[in-house]
DSSP file (Angstrom, degrees, kcal/mol; ACC not computed):
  #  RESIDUE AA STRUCTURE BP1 BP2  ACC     N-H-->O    O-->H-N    N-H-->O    O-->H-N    TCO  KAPPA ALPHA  PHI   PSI    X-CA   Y-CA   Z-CA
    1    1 A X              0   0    0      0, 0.0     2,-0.2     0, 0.0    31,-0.1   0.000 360.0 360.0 360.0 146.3    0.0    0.0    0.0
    2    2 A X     >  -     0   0    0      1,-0.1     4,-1.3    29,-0.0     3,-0.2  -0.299 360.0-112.0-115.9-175.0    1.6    3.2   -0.9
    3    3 A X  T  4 S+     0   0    0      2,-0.3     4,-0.2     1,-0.2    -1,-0.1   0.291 108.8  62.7-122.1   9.3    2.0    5.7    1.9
    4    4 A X  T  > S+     0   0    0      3,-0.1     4,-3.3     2,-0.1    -1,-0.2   0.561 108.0  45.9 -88.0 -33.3   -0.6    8.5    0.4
    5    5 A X  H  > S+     0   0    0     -3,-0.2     4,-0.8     2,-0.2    -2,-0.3   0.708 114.3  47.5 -97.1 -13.1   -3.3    6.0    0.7
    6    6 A X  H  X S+     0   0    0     -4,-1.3     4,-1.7     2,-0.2    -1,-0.2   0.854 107.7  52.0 -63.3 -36.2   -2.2    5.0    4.2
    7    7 A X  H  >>S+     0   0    0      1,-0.2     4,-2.2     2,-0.2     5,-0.6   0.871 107.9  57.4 -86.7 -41.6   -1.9    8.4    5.5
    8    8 A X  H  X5S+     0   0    0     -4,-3.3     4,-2.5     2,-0.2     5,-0.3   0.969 110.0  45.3 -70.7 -15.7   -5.8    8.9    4.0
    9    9 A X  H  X5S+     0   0    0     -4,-0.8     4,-2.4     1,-0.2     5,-0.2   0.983 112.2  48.6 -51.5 -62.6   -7.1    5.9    6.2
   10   10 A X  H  X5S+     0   0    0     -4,-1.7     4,-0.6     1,-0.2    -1,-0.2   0.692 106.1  48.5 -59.6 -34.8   -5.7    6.8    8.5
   11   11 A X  H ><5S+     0   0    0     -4,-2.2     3,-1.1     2,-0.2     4,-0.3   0.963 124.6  45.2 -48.1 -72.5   -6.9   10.6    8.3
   12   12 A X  H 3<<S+     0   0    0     -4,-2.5     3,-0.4    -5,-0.6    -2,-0.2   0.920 123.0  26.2 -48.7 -45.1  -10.3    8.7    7.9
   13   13 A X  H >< S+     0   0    0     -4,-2.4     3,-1.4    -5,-0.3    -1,-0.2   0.218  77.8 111.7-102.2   5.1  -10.3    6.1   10.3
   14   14 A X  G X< S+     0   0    0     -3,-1.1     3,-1.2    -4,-0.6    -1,-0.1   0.737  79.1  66.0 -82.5 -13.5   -7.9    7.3   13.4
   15   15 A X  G 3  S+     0   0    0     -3,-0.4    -1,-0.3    -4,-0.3    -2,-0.1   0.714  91.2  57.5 -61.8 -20.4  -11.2    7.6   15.6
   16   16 A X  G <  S+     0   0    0     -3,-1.4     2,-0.3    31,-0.1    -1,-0.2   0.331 111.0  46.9 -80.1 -16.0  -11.8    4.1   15.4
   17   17 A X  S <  S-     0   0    0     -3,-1.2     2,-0.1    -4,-0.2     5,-0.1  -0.878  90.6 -95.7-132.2 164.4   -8.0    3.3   17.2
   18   18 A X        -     0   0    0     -2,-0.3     3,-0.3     1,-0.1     2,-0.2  -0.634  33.0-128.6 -87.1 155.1   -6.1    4.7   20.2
   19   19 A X  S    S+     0   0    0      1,-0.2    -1,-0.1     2,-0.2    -5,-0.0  -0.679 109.1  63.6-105.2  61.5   -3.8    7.3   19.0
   20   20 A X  S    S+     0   0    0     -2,-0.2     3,-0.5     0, 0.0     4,-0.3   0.068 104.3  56.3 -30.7 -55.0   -0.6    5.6   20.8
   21   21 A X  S  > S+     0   0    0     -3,-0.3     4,-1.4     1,-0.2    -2,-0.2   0.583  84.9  85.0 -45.3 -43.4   -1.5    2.7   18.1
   22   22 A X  H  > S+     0   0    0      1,-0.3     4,-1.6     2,-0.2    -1,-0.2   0.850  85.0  48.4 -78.6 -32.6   -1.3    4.9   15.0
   23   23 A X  H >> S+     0   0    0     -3,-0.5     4,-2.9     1,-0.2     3,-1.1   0.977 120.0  42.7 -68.0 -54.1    2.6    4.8   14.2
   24   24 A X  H 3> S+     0   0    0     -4,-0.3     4,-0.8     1,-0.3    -1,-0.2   0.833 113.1  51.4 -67.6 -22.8    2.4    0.7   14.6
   25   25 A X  H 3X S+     0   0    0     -4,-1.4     4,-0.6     1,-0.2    -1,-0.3   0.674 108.1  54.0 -68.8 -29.9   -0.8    0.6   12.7
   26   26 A X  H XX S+     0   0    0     -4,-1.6     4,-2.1    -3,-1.1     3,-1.7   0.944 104.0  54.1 -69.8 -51.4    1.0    2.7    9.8
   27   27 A X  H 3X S+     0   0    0     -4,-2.9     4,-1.3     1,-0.3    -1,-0.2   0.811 109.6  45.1 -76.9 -21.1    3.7    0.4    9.4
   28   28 A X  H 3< S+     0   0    0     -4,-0.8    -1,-0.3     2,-0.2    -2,-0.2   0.685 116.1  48.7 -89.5 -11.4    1.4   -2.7    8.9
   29   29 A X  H X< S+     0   0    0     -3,-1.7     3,-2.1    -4,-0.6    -2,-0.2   0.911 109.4  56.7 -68.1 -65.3   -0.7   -0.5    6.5
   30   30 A X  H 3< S+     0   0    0     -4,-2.1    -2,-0.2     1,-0.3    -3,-0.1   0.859 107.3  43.7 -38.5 -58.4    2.5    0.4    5.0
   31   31 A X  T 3< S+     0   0    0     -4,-1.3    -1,-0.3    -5,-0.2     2,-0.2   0.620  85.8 122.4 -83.8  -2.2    3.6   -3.1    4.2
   32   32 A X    <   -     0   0    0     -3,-2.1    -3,-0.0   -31,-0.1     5,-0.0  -0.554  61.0-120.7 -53.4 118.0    0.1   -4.5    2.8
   33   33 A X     >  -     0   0    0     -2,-0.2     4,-1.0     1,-0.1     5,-0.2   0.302  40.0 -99.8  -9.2 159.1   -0.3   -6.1   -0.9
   34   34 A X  H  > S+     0   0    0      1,-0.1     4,-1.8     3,-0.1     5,-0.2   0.813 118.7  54.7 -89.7  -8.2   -2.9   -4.2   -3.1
   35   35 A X  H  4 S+     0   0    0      2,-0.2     4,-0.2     1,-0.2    -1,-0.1   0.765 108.9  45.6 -85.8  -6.5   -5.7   -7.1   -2.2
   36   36 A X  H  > S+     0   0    0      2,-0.2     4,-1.9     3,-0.1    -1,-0.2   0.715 109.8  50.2 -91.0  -2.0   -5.4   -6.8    1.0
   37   37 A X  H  X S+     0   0    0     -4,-1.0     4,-2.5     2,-0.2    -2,-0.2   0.918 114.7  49.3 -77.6 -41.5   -5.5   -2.9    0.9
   38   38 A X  H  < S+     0   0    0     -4,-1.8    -1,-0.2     1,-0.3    -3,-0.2   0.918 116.7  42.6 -73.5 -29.5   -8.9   -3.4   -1.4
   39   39 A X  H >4 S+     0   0    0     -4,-0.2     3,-1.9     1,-0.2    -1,-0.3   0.842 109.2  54.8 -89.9 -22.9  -10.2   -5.8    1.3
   40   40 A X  H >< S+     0   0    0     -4,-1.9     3,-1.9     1,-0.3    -2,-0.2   0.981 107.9  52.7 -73.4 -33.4   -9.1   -3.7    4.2
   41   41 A X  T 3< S+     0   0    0     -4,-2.5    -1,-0.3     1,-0.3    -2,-0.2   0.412 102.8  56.5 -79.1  20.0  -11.2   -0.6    2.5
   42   42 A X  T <  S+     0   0    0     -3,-1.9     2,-0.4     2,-0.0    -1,-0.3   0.042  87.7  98.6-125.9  16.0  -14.4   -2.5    2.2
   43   43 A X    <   -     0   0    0     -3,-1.9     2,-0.8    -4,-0.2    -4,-0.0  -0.934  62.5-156.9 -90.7 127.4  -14.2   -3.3    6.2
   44   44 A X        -     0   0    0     -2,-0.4     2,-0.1     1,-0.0    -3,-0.0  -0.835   7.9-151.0-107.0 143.5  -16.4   -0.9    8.0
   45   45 A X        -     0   0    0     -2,-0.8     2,-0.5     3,-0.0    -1,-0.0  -0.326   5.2-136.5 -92.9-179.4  -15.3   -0.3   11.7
   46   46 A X        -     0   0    0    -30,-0.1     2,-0.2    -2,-0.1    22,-0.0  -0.874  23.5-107.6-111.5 157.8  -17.8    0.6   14.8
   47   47 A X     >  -     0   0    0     -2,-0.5     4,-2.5     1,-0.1   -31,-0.1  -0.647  11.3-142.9 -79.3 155.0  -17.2    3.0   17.4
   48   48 A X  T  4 S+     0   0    0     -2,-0.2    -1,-0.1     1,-0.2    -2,-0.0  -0.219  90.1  74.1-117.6  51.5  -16.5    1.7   20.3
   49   49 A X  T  > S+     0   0    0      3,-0.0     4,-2.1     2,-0.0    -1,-0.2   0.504 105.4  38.9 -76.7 -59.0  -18.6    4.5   22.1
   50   50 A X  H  > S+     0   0    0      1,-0.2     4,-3.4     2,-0.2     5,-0.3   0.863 103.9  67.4-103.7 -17.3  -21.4    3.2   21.1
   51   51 A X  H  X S+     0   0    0     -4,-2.5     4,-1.0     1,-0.2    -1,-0.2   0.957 110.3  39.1 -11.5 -80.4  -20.5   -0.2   21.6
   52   52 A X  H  > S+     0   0    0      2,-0.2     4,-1.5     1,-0.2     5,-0.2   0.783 103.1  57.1 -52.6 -35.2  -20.5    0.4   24.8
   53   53 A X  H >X>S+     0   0    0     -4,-2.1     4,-6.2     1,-0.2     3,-0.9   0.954 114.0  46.7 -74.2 -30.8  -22.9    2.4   25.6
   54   54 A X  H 3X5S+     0   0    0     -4,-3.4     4,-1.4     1,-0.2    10,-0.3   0.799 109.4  58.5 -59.1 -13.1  -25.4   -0.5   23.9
   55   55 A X  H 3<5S+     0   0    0     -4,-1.0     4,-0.3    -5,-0.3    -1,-0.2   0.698 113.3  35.3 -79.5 -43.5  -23.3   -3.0   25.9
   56   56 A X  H <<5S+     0   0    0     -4,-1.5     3,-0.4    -3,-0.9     4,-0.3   0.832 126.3  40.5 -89.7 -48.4  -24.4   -1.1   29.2
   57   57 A X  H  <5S+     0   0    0     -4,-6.2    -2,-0.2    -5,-0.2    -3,-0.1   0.967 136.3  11.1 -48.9 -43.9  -27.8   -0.3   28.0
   58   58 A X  S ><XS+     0   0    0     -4,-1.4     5,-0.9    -5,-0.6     3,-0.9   0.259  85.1 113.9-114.9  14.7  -28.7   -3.7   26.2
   59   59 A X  G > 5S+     0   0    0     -3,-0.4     3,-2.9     1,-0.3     6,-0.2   0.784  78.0  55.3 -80.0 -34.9  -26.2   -6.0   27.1
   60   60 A X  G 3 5S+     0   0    0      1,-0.3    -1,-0.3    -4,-0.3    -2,-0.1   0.625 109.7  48.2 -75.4 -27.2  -28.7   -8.0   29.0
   61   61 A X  G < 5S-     0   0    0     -3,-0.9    -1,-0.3    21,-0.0    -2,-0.2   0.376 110.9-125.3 -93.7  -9.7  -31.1   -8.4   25.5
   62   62 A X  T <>5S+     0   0    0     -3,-2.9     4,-0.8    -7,-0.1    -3,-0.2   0.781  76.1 129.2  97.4  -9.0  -28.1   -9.2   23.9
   63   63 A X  H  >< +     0   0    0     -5,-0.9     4,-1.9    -9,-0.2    -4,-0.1   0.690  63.8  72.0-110.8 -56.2  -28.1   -6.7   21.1
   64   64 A X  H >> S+     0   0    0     -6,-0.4     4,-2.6   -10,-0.3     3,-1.8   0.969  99.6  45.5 -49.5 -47.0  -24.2   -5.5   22.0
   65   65 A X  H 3>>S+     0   0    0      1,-0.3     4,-1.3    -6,-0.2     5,-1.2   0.996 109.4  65.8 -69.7 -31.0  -22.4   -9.1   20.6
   66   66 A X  H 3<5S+     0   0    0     -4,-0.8    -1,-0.3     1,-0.2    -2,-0.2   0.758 104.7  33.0 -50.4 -18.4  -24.7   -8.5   17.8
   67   67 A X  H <<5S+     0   0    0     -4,-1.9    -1,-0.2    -3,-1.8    -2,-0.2   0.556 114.3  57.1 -91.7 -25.8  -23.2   -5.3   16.5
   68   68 A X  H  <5S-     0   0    0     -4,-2.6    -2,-0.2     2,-0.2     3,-0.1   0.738 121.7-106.4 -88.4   2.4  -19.7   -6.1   17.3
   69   69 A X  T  <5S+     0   0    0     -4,-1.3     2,-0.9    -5,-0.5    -3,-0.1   0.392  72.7 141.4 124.2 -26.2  -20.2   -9.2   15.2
   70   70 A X      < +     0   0    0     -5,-1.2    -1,-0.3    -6,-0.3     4,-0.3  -0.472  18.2 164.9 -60.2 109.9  -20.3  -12.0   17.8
   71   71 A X        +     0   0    0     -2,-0.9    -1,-0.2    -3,-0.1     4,-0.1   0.537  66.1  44.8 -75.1 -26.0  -22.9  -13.8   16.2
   72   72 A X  S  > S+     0   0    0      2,-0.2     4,-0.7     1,-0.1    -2,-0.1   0.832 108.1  49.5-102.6 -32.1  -22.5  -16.7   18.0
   73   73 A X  H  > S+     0   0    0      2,-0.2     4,-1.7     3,-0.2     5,-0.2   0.669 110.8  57.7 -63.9 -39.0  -22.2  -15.7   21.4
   74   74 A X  H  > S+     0   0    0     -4,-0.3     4,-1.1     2,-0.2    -2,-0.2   0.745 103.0  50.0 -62.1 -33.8  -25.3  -13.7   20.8
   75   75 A X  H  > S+     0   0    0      1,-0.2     4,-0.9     2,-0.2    -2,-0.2   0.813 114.7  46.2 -90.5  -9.5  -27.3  -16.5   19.7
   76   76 A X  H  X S+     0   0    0     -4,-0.7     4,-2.1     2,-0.2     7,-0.3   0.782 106.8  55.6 -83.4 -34.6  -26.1  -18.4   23.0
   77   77 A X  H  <>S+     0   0    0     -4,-1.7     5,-3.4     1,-0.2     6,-0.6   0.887 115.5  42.0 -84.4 -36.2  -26.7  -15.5   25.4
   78   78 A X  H ><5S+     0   0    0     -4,-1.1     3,-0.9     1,-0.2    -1,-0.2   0.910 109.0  53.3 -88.9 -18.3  -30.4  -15.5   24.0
   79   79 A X  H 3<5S+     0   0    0     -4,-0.9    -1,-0.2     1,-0.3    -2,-0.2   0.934 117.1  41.4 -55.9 -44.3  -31.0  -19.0   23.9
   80   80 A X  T >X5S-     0   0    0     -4,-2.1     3,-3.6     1,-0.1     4,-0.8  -0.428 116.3-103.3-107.1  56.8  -29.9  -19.2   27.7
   81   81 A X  H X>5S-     0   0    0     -3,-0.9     3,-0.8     1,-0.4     4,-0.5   0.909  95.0 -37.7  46.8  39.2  -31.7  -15.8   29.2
   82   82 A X  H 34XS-     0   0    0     -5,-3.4     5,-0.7     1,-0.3    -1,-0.4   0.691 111.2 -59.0 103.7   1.3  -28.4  -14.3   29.1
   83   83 A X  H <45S-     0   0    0     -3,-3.6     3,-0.4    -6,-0.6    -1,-0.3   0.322  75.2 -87.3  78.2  -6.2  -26.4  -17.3   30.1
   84   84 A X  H <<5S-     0   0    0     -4,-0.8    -2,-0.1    -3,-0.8    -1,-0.1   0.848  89.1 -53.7  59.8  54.6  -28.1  -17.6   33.1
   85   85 A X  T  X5S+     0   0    0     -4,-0.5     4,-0.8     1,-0.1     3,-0.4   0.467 122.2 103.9  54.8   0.4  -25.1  -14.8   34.5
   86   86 A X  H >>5 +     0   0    0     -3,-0.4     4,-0.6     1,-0.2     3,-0.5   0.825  63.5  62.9 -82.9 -28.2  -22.8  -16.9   33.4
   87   87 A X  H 3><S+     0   0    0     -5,-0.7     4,-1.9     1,-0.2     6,-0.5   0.788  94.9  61.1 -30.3 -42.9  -22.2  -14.8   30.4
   88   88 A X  H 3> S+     0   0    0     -3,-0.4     4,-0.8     1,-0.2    -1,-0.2   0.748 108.8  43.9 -76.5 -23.1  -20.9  -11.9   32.6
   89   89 A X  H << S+     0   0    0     -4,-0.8    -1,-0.2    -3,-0.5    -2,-0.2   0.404 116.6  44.5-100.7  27.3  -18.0  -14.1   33.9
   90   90 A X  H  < S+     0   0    0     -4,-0.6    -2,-0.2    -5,-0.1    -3,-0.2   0.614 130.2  18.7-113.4 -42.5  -17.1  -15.4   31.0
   91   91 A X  H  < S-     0   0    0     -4,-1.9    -3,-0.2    -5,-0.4    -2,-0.1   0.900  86.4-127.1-107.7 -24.9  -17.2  -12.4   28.8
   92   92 A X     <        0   0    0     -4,-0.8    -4,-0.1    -5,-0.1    -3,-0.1   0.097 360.0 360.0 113.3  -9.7  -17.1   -9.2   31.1
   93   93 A X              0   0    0     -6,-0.5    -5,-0.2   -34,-0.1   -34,-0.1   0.604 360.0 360.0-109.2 360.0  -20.1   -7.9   29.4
C-alpha cells in the first residue's frame, strides 16, 4: 500500500483506534499487498462509544455481541436468558 493511501485511512479512520496505536498501525498498512489494501477498505469499523454504551444499555437483551459481530455468542446468550449470569463471567459484558 503506498503511503498516500495509508496516510488517508488513517486521516479517515484514526477515531476508530487509540492514538498511541497509529505509528504501529501505519507500518502494517505500509507493508500490505494491493488485495489486502482493497479488502481492508471494504471493512467498515464501529465505534466503540457506542458499543459500549449498547453494551451497558442492552447488554442483558443481547443486542451488544450483535453489533460487534459476535454472532455466535449472541445466539447463545439469548437461547440461555443471558447465560443464566454466566455470560458476565465469561465475557465481562
Amino acid at each position: 500500500m503506498d503511503a498516500q493511501r495509508v496516510d488517508i485511512f488513517i486521516m479517515t479512520n484514526s477515531k476508530y483506534f487509540e492514538s498511541h496505536d497509529l505509528p504501529a498501525i501505519r507500518e502494517r498498512l505500509l507493508s500490505l499487498d494491493d488485495n489486502q489494501a482493497t479488502a481492508l477498505s471494504m471493512v467498515q469499523f464501529h465505534d466503540p462509544t457506542t458499543s459500549l454504551i449498547v453494551s451497558i444499555l442492552a447488554g442483558s437483551l443481547c443486542i451488544d455481541r450483535f453489533i460487534i459481530g459476535d454472532v455466535g455468542m449472541g445466539v447463545g446468550k439469548l437461547l440461555t436468558c443471558g447465560g443464566f449470569g454466566s455470560g458476565l463471567l465469561l465475557t465481562g459484558s
